[in-house]
MIRO-550072 format. One record per residue: residue number from 0; residue in three letters; x, y, z of N, C-alpha, C, O in turn. Coordinates in nm, 4 decimals, m for minus. Layout:
BEGIN
+-------+------+----------+----------+----------+----------+----------+----------+----------+----------+----------+----------+----------+----------+
| semar | nulo |       nu |       nv |       nw |      cau |      cav |      caw |       cu |       cv |       cw |       ou |       ov |       ow |
+-------+------+----------+----------+----------+----------+----------+----------+----------+----------+----------+----------+----------+----------+
|   NUM |  Ala |        X |        Y |        Z |        X |        Y |        Z |        X |        Y |        Z |        X |        Y |        Z |
...
+-------+------+----------+----------+----------+----------+----------+----------+----------+----------+----------+----------+----------+----------+
# end
This chain:
BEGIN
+-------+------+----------+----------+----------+----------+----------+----------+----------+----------+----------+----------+----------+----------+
| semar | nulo |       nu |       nv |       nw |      cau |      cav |      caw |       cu |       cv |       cw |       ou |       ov |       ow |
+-------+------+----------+----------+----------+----------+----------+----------+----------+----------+----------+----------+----------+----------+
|     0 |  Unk |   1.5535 |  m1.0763 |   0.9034 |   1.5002 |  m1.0522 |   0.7697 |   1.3540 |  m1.0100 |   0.7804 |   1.2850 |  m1.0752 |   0.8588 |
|     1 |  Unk |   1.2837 |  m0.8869 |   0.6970 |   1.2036 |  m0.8801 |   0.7549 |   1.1154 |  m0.8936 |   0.5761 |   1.1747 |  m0.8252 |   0.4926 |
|     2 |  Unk |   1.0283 |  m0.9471 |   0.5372 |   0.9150 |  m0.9489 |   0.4208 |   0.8215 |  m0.8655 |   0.4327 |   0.7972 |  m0.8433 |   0.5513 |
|     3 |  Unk |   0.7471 |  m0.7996 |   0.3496 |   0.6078 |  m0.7450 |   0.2886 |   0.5792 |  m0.7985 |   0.2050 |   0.6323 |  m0.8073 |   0.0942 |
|     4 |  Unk |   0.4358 |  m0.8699 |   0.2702 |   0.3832 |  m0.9653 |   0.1143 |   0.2663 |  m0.8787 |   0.0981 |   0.2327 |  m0.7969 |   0.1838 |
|     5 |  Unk |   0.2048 |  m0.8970 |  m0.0119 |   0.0987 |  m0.8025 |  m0.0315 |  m0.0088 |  m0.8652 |  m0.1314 |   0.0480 |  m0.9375 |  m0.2133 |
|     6 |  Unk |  m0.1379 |  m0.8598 |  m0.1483 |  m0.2285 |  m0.9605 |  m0.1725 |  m0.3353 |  m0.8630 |  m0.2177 |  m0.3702 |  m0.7704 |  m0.1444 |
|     7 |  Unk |  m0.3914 |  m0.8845 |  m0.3465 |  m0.5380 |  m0.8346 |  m0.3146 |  m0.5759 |  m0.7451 |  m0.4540 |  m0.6711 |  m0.6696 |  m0.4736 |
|     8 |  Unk |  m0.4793 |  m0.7784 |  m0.5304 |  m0.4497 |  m0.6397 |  m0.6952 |  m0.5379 |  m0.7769 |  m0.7744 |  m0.5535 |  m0.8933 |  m0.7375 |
|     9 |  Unk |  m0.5800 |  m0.7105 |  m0.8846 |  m0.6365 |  m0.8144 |  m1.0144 |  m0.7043 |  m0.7017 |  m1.1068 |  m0.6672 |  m0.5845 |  m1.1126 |
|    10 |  Unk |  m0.8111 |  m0.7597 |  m1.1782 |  m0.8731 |  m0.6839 |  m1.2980 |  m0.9862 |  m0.6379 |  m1.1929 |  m1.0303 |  m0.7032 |  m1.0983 |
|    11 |  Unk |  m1.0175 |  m0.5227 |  m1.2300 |  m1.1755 |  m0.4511 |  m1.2081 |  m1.1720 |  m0.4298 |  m1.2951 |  m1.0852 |  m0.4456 |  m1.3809 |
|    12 |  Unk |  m1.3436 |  m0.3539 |  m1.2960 |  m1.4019 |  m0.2287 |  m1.3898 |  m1.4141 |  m0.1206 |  m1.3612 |  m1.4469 |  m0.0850 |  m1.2481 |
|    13 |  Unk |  m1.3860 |  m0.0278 |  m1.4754 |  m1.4199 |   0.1023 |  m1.3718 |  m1.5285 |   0.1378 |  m1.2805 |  m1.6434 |   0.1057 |  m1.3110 |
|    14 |  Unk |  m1.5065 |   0.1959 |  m1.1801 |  m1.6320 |   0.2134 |  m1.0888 |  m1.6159 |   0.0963 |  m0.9720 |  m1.6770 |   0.0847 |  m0.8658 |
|    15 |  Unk |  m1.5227 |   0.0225 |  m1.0237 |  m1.5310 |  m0.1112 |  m0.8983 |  m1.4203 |  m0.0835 |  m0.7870 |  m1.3313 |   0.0014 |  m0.7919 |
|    16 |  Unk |  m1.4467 |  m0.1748 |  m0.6861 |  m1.3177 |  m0.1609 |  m0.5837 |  m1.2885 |  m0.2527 |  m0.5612 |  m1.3651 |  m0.3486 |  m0.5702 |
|    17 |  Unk |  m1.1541 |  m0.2631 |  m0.5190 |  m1.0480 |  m0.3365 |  m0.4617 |  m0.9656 |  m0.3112 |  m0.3615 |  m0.8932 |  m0.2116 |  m0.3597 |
|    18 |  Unk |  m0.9712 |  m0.4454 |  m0.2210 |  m0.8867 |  m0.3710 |  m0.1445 |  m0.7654 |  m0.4956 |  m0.0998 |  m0.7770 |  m0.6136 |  m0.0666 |
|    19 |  Unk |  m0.6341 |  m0.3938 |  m0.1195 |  m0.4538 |  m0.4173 |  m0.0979 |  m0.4611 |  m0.4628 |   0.0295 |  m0.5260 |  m0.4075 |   0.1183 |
|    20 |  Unk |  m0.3657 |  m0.6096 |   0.0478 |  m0.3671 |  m0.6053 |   0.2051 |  m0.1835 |  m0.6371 |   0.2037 |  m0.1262 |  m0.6725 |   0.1006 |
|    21 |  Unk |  m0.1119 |  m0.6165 |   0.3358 |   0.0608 |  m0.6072 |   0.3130 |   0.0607 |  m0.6122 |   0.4604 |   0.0140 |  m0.5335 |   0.5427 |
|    22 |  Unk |   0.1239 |  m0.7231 |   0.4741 |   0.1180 |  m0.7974 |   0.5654 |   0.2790 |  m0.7880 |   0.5764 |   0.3468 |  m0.8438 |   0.4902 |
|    23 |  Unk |   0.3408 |  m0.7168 |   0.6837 |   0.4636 |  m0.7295 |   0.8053 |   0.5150 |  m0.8359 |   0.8587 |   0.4538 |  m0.8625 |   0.9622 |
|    24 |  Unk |   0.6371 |  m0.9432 |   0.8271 |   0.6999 |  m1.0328 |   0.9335 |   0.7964 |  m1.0128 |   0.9349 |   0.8341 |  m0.9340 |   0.8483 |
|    25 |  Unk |   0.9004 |  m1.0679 |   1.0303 |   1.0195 |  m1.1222 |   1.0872 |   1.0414 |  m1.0180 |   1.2312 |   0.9531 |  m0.9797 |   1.3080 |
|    26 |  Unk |   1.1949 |  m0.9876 |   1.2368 |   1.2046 |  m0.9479 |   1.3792 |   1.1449 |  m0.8217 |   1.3736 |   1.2359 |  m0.7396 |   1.3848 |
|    27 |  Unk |   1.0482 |  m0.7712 |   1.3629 |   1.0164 |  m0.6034 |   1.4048 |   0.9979 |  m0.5733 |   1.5109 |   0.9293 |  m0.6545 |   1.5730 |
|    28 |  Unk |   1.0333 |  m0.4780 |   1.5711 |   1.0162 |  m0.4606 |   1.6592 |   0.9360 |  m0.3138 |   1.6714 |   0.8987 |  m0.2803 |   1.7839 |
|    29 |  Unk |   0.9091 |  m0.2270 |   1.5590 |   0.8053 |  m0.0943 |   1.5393 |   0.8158 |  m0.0759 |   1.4124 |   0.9200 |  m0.0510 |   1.3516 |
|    30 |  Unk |   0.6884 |  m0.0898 |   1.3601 |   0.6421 |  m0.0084 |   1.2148 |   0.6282 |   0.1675 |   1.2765 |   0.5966 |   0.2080 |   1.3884 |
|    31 |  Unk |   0.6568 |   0.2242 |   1.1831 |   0.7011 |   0.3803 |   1.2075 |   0.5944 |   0.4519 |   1.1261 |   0.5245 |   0.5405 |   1.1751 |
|    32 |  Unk |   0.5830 |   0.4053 |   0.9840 |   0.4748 |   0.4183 |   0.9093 |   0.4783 |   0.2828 |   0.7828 |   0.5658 |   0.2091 |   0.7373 |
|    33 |  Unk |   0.3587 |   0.2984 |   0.7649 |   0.3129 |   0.1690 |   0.6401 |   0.2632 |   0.2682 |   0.5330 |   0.1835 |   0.3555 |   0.5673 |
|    34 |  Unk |   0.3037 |   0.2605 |   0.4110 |   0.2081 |   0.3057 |   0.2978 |   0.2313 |   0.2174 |   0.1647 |   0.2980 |   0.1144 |   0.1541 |
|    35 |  Unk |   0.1410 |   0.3020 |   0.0437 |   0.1458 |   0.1986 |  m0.0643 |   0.1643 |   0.3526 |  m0.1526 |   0.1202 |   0.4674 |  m0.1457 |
|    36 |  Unk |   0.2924 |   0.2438 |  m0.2675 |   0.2962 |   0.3312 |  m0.3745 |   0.2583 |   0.2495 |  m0.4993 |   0.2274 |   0.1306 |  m0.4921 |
|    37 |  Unk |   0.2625 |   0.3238 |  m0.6214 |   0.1941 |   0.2742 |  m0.7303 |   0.3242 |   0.3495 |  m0.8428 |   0.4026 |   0.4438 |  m0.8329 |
|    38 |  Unk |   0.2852 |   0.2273 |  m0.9671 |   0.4056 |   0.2554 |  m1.0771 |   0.3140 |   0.2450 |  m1.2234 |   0.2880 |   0.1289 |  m1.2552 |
|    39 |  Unk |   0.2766 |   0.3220 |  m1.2900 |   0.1880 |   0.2652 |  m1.4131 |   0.3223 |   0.2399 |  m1.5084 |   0.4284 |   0.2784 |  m1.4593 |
|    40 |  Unk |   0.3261 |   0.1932 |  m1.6090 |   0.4399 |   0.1786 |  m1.7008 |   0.4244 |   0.2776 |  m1.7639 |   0.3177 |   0.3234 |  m1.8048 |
|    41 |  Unk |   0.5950 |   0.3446 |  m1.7853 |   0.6329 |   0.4632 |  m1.8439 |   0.6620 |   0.5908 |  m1.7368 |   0.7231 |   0.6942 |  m1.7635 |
|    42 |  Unk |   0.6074 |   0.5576 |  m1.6225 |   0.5929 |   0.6587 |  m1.5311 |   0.6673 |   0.6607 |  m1.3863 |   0.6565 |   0.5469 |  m1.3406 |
|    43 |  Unk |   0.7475 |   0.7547 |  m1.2842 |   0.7753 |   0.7059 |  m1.1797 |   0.6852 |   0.6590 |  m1.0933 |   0.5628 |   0.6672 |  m1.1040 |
|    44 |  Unk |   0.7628 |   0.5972 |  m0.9855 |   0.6490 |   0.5301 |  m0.8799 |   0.5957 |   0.6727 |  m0.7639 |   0.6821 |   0.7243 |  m0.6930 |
|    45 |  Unk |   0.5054 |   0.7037 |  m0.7604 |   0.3976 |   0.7619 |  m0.7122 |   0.3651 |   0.7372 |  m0.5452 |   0.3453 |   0.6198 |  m0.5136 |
|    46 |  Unk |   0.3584 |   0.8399 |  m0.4372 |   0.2933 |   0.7404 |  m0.3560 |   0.1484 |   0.7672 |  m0.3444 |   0.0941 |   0.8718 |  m0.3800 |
|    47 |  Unk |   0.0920 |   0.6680 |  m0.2937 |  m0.0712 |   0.6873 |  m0.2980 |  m0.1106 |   0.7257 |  m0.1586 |  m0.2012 |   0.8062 |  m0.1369 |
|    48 |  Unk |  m0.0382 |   0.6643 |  m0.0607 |  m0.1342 |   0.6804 |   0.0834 |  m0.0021 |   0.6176 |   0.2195 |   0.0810 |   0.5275 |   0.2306 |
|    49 |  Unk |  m0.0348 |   0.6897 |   0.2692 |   0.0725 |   0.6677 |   0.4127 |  m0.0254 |   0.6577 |   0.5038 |  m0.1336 |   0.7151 |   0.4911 |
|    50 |  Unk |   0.0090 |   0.5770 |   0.6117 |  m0.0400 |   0.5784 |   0.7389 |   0.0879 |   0.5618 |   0.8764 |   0.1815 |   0.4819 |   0.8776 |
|    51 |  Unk |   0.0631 |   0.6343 |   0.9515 |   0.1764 |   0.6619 |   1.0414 |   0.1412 |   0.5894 |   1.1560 |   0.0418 |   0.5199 |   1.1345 |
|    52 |  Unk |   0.1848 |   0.5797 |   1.2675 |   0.1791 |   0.4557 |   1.3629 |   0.0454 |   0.5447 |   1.4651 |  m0.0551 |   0.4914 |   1.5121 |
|    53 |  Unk |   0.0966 |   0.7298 |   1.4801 |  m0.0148 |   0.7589 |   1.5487 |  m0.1549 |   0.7860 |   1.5167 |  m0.2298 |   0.8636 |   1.5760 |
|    54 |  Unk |  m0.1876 |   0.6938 |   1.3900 |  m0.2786 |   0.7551 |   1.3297 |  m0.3251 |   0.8455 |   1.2209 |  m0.4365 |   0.8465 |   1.1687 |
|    55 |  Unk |  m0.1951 |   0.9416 |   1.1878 |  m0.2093 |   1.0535 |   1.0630 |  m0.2152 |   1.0024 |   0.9246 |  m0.1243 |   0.9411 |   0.8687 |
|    56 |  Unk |  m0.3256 |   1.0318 |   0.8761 |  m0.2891 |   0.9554 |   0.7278 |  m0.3071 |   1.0486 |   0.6343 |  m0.3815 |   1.1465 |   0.6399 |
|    57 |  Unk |  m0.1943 |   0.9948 |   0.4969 |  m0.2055 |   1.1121 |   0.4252 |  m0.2092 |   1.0351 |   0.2413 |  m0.1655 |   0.9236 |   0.2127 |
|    58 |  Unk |  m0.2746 |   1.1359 |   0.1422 |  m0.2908 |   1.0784 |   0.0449 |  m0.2881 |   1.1633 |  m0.0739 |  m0.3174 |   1.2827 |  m0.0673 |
|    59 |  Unk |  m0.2490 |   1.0972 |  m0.1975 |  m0.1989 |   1.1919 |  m0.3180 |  m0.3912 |   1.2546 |  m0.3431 |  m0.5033 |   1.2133 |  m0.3134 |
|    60 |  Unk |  m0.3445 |   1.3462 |  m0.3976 |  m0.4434 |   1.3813 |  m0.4483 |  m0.5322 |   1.3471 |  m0.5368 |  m0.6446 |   1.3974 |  m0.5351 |
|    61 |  Unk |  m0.4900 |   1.2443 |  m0.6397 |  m0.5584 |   1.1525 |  m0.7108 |  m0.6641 |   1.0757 |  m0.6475 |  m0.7745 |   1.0404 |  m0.6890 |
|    62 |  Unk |  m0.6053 |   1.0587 |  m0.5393 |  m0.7123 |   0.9394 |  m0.4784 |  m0.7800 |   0.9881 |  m0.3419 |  m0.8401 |   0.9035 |  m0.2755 |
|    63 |  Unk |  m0.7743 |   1.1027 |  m0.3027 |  m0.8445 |   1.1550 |  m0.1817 |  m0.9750 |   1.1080 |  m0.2120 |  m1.0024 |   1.1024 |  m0.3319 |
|    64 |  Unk |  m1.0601 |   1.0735 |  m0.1320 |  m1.2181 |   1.0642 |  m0.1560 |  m1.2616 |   0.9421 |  m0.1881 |  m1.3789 |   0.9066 |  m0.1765 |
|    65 |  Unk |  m1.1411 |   0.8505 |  m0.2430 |  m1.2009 |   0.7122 |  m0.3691 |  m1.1370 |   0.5826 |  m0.2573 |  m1.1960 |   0.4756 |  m0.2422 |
|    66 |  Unk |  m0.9975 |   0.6213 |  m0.1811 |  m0.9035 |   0.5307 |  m0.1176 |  m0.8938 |   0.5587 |   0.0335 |  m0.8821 |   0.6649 |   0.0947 |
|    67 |  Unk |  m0.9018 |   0.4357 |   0.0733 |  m0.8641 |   0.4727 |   0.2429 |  m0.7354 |   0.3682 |   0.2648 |  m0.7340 |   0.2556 |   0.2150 |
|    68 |  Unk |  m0.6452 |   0.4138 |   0.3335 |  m0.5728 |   0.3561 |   0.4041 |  m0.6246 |   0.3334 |   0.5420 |  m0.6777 |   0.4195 |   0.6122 |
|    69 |  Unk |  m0.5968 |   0.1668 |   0.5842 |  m0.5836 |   0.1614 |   0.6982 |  m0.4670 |   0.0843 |   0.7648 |  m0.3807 |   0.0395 |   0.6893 |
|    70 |  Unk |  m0.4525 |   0.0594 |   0.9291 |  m0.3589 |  m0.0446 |   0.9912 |  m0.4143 |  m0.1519 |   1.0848 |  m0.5280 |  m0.1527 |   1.1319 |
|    71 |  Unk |  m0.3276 |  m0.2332 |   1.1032 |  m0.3516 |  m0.3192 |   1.2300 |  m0.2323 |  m0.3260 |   1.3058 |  m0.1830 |  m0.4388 |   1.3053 |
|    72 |  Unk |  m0.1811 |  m0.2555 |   1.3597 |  m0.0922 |  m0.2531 |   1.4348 |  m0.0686 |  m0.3882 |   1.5248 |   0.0465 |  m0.4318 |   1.5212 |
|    73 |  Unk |  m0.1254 |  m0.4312 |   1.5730 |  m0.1036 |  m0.6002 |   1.6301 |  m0.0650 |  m0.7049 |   1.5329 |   0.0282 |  m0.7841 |   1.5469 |
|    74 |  Unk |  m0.1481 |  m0.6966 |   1.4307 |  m0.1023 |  m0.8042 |   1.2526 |  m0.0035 |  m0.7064 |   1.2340 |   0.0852 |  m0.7633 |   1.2977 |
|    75 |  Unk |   0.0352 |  m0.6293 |   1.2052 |   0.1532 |  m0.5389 |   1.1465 |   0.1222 |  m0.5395 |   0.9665 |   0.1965 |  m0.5562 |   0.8698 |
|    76 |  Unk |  m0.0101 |  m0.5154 |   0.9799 |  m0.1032 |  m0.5157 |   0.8400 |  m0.1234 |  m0.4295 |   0.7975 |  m0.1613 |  m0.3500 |   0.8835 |
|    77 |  Unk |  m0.1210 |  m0.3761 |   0.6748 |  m0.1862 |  m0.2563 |   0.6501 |  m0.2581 |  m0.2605 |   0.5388 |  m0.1899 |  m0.2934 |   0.4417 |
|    78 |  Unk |  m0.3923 |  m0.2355 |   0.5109 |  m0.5098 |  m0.2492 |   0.3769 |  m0.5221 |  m0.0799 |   0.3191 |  m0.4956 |   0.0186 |   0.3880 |
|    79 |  Unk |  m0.5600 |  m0.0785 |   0.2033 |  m0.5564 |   0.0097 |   0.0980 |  m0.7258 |  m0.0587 |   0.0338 |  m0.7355 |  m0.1486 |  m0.0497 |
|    80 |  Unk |  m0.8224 |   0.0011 |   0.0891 |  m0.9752 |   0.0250 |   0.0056 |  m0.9915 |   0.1466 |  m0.0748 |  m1.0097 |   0.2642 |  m0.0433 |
|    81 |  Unk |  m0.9764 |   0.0678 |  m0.2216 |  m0.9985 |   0.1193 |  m0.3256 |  m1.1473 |   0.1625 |  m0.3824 |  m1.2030 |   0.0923 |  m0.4667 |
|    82 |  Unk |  m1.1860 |   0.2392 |  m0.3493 |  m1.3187 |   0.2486 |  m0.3927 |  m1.3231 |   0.3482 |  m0.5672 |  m1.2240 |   0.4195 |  m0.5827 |
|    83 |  Unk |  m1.4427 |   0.3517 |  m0.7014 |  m1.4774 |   0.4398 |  m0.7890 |  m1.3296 |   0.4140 |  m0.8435 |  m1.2495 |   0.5072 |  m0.8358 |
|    84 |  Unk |  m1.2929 |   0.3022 |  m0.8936 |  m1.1383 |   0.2868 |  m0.9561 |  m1.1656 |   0.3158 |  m1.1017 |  m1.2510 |   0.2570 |  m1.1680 |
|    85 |  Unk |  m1.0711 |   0.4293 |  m1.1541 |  m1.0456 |   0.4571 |  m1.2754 |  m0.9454 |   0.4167 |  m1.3720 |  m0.8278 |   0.4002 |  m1.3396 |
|    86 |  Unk |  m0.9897 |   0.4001 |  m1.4920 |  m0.8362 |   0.3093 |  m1.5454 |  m0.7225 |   0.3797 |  m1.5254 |  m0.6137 |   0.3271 |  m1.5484 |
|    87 |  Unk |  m0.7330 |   0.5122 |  m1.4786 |  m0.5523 |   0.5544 |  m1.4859 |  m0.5118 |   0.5788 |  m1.3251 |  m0.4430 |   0.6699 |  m1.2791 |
|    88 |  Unk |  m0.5934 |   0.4394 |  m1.2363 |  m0.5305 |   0.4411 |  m1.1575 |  m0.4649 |   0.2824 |  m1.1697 |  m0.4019 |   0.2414 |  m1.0723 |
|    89 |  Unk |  m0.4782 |   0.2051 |  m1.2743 |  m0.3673 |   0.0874 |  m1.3096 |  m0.2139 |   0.1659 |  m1.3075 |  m0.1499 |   0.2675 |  m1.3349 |
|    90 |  Unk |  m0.2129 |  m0.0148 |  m1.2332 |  m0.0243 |   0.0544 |  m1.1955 |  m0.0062 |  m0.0582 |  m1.1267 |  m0.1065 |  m0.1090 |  m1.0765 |
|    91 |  Unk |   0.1174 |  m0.1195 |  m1.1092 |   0.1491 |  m0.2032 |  m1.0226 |   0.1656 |  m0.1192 |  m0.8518 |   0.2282 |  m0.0151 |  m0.8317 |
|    92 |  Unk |   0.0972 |  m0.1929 |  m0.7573 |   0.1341 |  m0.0855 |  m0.6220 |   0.1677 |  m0.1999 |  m0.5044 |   0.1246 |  m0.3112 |  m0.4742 |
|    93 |  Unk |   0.2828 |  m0.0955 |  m0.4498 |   0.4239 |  m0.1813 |  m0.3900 |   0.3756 |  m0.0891 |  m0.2243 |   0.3700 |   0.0304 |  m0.1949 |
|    94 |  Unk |   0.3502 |  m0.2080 |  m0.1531 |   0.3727 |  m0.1982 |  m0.0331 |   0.5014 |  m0.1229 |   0.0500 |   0.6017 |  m0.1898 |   0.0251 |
|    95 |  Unk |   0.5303 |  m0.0270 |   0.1249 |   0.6330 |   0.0291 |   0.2286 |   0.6182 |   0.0342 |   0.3495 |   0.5172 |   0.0906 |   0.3915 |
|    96 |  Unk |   0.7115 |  m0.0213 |   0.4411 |   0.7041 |   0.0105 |   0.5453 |   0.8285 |   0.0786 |   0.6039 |   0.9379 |   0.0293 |   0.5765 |
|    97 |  Unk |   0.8213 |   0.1932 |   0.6862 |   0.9437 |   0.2772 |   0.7823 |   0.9766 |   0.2009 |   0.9006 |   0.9258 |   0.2533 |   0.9998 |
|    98 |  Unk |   1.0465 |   0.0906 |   0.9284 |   1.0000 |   0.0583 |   1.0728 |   1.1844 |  m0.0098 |   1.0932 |   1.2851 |  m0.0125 |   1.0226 |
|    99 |  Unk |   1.1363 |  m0.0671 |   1.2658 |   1.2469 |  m0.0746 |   1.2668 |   1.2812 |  m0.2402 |   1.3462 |   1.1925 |  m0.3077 |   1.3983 |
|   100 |  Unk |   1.3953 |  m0.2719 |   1.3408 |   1.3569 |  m0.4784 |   1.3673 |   1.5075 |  m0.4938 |   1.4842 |   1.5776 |  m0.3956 |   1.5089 |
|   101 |  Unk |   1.5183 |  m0.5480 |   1.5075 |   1.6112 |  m0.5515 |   1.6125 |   1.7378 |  m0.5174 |   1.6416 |   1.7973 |  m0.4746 |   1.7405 |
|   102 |  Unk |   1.7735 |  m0.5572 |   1.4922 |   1.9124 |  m0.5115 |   1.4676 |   1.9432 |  m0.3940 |   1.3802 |   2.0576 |  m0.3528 |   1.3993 |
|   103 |  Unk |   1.8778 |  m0.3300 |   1.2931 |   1.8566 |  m0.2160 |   1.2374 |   1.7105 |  m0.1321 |   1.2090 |   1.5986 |  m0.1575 |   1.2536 |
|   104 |  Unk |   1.7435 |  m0.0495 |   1.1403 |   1.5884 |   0.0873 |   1.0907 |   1.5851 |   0.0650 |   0.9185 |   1.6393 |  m0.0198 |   0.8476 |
|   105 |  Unk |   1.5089 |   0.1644 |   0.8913 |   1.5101 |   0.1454 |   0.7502 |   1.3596 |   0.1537 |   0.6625 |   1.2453 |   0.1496 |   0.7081 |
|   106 |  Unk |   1.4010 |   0.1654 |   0.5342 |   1.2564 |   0.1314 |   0.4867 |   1.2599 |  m0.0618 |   0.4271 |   1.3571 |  m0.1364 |   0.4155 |
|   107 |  Unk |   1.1189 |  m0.0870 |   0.4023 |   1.0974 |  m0.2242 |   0.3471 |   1.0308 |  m0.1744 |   0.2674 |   0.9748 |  m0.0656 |   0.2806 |
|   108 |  Unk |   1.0233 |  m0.2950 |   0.1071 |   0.9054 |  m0.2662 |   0.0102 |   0.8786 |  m0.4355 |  m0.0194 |   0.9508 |  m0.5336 |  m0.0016 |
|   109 |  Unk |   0.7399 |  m0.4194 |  m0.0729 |   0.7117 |  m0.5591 |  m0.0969 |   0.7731 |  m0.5861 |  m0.2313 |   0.8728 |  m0.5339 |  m0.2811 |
|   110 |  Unk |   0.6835 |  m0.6894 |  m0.2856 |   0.7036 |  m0.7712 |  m0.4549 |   0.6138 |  m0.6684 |  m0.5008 |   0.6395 |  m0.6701 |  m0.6212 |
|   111 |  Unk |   0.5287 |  m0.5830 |  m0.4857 |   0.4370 |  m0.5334 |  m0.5589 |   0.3132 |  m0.5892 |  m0.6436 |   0.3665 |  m0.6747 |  m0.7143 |
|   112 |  Unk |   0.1711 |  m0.5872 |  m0.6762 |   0.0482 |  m0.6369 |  m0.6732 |  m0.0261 |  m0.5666 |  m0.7814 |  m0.0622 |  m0.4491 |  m0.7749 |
|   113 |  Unk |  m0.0516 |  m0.6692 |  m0.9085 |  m0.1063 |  m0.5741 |  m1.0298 |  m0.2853 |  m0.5158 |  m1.0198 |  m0.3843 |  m0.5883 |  m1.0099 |
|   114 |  Unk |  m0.2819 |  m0.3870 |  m1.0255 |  m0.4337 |  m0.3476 |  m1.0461 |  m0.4622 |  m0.3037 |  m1.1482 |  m0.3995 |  m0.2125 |  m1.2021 |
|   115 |  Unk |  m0.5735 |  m0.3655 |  m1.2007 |  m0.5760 |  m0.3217 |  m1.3998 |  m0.7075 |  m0.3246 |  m1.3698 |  m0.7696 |  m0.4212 |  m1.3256 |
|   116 |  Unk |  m0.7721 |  m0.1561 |  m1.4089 |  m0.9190 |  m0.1234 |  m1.4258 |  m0.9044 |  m0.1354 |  m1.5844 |  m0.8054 |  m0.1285 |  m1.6573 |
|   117 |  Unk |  m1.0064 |  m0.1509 |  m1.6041 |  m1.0430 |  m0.1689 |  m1.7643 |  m1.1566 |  m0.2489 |  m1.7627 |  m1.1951 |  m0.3338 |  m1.6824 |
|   118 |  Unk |  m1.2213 |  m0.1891 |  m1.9074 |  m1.3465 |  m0.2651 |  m1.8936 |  m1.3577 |  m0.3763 |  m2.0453 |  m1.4539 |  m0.4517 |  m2.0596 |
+-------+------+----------+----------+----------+----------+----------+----------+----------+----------+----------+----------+----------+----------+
# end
């Protein structure tokens, strides 16, 4: 069985940051890629930012410049620094991982983590 818990969403203000952390357990045996997507209500879920195991990272265009993805490949962690947050980047945002655990491949998603800019 493998979990994504994910930690780190609450209220800002605009202009403030916040950073996502999604944390990897059970049998894995390779994360393939980690990213985070986001869902505002009314809207599909979005992705915001991928990070791949060799390093390539990639990000919606909304958030180029404001968000970094990163990893820890040893924790099997991956953080999302939110920097210059605007209210219409509220959305609930759900941890993914591509990876693969002993007995099968696949994707994982977490519980997902509320971020509400507003002032």
């Amino acid at each position: 069985q493998v979990q994504l818990v994910e930690s780190g969403g609450g209220l800002v203000q605009p202009g403030g940051s916040l950073r996502l952390s999604c944390a990897a357990s059970g049998r894995i045996a390779r994360i393939n890629a980690m990213g985070w997507y986001r869902q505002a209500p009314g809207k599909q879920r979005e992705l915001v930012a991928v990070a791949h195991r060799g390093g390539n990272t990639n990000y919606a265009d909304s958030v180029k410049g404001r968000f970094t993805i990163s990893r820890d490949n040893a924790k099997n962690t991956a953080y999302l620094q939110m920097n210059s947050l605007k209210p219409e980047d509220t959305a609930v945002y759900y941890c993914n991982a591509d990876l693969i655990t002993t007995i099968s491949n696949g994707d994982y998603w977490g519980q997902g983590t509320q971020v509400t800019v507003s002032s």
